[in-house]
C-alpha positions as CSV (number, residue, x, y, z in Angstrom):
1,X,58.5,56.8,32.8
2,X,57.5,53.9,34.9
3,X,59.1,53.2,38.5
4,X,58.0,49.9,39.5
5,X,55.6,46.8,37.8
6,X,52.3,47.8,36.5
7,X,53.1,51.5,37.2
8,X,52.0,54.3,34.5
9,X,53.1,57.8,34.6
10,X,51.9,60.1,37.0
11,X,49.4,61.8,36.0
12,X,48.2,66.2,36.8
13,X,46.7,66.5,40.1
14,X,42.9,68.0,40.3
15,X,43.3,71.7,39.0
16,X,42.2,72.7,43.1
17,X,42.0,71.1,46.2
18,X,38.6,70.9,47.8
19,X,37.5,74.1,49.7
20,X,39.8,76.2,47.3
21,X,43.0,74.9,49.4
22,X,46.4,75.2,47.7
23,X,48.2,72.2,48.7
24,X,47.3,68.8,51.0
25,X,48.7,67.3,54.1
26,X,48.0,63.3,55.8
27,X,49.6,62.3,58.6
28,X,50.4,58.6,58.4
29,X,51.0,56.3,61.6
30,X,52.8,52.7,60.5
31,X,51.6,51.1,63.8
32,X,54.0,48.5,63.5
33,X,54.8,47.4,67.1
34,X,56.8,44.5,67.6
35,X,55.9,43.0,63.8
36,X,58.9,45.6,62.4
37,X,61.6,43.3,64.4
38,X,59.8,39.7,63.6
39,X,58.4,39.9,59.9
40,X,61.6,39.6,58.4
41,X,63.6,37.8,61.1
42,X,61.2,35.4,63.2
43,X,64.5,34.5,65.1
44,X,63.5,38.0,67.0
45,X,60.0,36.8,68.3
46,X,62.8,35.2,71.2
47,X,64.6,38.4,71.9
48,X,62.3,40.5,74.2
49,X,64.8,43.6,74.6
50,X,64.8,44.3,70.8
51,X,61.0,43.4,71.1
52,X,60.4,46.1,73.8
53,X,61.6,48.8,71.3
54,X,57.9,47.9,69.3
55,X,56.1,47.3,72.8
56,X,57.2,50.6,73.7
57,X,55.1,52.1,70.6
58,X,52.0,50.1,71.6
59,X,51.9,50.8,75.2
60,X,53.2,54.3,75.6
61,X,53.7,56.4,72.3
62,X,50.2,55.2,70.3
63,X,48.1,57.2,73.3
64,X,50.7,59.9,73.1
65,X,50.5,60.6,69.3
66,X,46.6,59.9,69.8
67,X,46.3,63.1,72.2
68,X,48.5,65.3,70.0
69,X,46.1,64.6,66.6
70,X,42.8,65.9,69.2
71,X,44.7,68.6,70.4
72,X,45.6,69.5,66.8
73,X,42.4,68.6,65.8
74,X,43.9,66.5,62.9
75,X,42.9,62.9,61.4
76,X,45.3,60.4,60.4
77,X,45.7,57.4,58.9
78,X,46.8,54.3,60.5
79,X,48.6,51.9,58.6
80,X,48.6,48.5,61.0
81,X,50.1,45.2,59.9
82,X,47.0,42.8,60.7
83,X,49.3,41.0,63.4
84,X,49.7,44.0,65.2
85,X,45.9,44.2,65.2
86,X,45.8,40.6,66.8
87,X,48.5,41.2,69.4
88,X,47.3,44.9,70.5
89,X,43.5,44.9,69.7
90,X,42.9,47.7,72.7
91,X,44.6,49.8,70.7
92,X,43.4,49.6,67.0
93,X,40.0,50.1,68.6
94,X,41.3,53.0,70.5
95,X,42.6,54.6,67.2
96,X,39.0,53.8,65.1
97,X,37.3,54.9,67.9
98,X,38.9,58.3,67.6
99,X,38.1,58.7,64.6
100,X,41.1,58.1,62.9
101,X,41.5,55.7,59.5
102,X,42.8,52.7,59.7
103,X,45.0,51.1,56.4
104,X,46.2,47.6,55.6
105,X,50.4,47.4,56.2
106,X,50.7,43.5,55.4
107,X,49.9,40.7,57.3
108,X,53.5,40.0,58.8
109,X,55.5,43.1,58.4
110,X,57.5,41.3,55.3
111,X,58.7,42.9,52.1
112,X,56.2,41.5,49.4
113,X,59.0,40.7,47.3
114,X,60.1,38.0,49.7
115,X,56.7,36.7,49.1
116,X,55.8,34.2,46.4
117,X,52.0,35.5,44.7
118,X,49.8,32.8,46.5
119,X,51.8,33.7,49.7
120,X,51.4,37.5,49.4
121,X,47.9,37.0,48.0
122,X,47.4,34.6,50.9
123,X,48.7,37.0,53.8
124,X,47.0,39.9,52.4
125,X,43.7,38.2,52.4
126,X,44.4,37.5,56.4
127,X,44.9,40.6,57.3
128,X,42.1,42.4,55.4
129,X,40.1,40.2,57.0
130,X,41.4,41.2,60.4
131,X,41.6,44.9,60.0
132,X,38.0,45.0,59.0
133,X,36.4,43.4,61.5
134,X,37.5,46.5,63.7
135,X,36.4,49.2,60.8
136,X,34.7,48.0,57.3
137,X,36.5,51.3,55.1
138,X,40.1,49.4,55.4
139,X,40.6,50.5,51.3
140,X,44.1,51.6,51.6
141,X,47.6,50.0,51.5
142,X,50.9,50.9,52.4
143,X,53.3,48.3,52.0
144,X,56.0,46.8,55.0
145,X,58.9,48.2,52.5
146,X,57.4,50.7,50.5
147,X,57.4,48.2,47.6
148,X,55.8,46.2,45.3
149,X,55.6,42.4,44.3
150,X,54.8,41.7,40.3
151,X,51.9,41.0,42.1
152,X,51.2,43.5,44.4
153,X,49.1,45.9,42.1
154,X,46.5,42.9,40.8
155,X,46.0,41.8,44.4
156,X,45.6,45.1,45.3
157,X,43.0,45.6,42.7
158,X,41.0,42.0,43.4
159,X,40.5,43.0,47.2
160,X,39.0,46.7,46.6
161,X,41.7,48.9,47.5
162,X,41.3,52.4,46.6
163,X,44.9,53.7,46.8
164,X,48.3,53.2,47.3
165,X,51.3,55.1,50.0
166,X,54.6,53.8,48.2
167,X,55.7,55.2,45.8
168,X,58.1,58.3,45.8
169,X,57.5,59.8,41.8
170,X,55.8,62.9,42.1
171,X,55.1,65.3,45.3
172,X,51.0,65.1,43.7
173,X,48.5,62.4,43.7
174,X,48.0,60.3,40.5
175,X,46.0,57.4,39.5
176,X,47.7,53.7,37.8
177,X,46.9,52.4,35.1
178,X,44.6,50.4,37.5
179,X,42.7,52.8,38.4
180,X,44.6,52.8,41.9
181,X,45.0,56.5,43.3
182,X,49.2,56.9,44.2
183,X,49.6,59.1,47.7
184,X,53.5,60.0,47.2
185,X,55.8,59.4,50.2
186,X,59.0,60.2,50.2
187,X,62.1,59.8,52.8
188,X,62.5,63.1,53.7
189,X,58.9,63.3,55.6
190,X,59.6,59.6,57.4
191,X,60.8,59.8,60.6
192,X,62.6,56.4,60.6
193,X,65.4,58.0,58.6
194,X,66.5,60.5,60.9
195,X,66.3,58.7,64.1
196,X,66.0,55.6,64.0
197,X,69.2,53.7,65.9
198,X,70.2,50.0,65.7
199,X,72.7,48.6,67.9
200,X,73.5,46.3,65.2
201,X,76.5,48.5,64.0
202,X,76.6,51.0,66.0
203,X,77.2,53.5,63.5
204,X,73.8,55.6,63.2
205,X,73.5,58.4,64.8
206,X,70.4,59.7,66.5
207,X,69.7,63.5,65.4
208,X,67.9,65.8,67.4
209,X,64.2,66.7,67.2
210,X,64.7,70.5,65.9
211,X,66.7,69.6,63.4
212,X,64.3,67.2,61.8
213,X,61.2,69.8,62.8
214,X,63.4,71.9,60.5
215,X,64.1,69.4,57.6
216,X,60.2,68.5,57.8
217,X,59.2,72.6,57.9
218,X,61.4,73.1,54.5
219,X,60.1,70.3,53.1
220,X,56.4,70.6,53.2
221,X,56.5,74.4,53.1
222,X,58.3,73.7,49.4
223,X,55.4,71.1,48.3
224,X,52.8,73.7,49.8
225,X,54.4,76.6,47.2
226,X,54.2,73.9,44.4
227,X,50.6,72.6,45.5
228,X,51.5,69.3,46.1
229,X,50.5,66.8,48.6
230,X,52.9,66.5,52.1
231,X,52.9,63.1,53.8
232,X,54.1,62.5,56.9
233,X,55.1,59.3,58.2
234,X,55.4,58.5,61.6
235,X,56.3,54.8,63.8
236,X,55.3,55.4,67.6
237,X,58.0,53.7,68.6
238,X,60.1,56.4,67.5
239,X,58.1,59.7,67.5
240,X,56.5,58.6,70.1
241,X,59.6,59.8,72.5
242,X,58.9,62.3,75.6
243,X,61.8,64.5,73.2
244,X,60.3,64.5,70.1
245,X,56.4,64.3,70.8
246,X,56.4,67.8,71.8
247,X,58.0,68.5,68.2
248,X,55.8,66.6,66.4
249,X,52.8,68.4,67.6
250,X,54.8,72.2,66.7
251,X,55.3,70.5,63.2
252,X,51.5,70.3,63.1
253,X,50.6,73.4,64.8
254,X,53.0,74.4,61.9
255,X,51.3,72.8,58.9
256,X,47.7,73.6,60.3
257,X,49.0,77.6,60.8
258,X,49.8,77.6,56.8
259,X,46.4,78.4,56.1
260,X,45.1,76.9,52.6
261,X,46.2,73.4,53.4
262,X,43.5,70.8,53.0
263,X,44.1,68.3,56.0
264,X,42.6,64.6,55.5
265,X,42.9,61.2,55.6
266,X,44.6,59.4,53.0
267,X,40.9,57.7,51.9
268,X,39.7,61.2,51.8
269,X,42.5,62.5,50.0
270,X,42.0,59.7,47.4
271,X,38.8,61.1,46.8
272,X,39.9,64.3,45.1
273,X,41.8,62.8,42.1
274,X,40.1,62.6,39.4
């Protein structure tokens, strides 16, 4: 079964994690700032009250989600748009400097598809370029849309990238015919999906932060049992609230309390499949 271009079936995940763990967990940040309003519809680079939605991430919730990793003593991976990099350098040298990995998340935040291949080729190119001059181990990519181009997987391959945090095919790590490791995502673990509210229509509601830390609890404890890999993806701008950062750091109090749960990076994760 394939699920995308230049995709091949999943294949069995290491027979243990390192350290004799039974399952895996990555937190994933998409720092996407005001980039998430603009790559798609440049019209919005003149609207500053939808752009203060994304400022909101960069100024206020990127330090808060940065003190809740140290007091969880957890790594994560950052997946920044090379824009965002240019507009809020402070802080993508805040995050390295923590410690934490940082990803390539497009140049613009624009659905590759929307992309011809010399323009996707073109804006990936940028923004490698960016995101490595503030850490040189940028070999990871999550895409704006959690998507592929035709071209996504050979541009992926020509610029180095290790692994992939797209597709949503298996709850275990697998490698593509490429070579390229797959790190499953899946909506479930996104927090965009349960609270994320647009004044566009009006007609998404904004659920509370127990219920999700109880959506998100049932959700990784069931890949844990299977020994699959749980990531979480987070935008600052929306977990990043005074309500729900408190919940996000009982979700990984939560995860960490498990016991046999390897906790990594997504690079490091990579590293296990063989």
């Amino acid at each position: 079964m394939t699920t995308g271009p230049n995709v091949a079936p999943a294949a069995t995940q290491p027979a243990r994690w390192l350290a004799g763990a039974s399952s895996a967990f990555a937190v994933t940040v998409d720092f996407d700032a005001e980039e998430v309003w603009i790559g798609e519809h440049p019209d919005n680079a003149r609207r500053p009250g939808v752009l203060s939605q994304g400022t909101y991430g960069a100024k206020v919730a990127v330090p808060l989600v940065l003190d809740v990793l140290a007091r969880v003593g957890l790594r994560a991976t950052f997946f920044v748009p090379g824009r965002v990099a240019e507009r809020h350098p402070a802080r993508v040298r805040e995050i390295v400097d923590a410690g934490h990995e940082l990803a390539h998340h497009g140049y613009t935040h624009t659905h590759p598809g929307r992309l011809d291949s010399e323009q996707e080729a073109s804006e990936f190119a940028h923004a490698l370029e960016v995101l490595r001059s503030f850490s040189p181990d940028v070999v990871g990519y999550r895409s704006p849309a959690w998507d592929f181009s035709p071209a996504t997987m050979d541009i992926l391959r020509k610029n180095g990238m290790r692994y992939s945090s797209n597709l949503m095919d298996d709850i275990r790590p697998y490698r593509h015919s490429s070579g390229l490791v797959e790190l499953p995502v899946q909506w479930i673990l996104d927090d965009a999906p349960h609270f994320w509210f647009s004044n566009a229509s009006w007609t998404k509601s904004i659920r509370s932060a127990r219920e999700v830390l109880e959506l998100w609890q049932e959700e990784a404890g069931g890949i844990h049992r299977l020994g699959g890999l749980t990531v979480l993806a987070l935008h600052p701008q929306i977990i990043g609230r005074p309500g729900r950062i408190g919940m996000l750091e009982e979700f990984l109090g939560w995860v960490v309390g498990q016991g046999e749960v390897r906790t990594a990076t997504c690079a490091e994760l990579a590293e296990d499949v063989d």
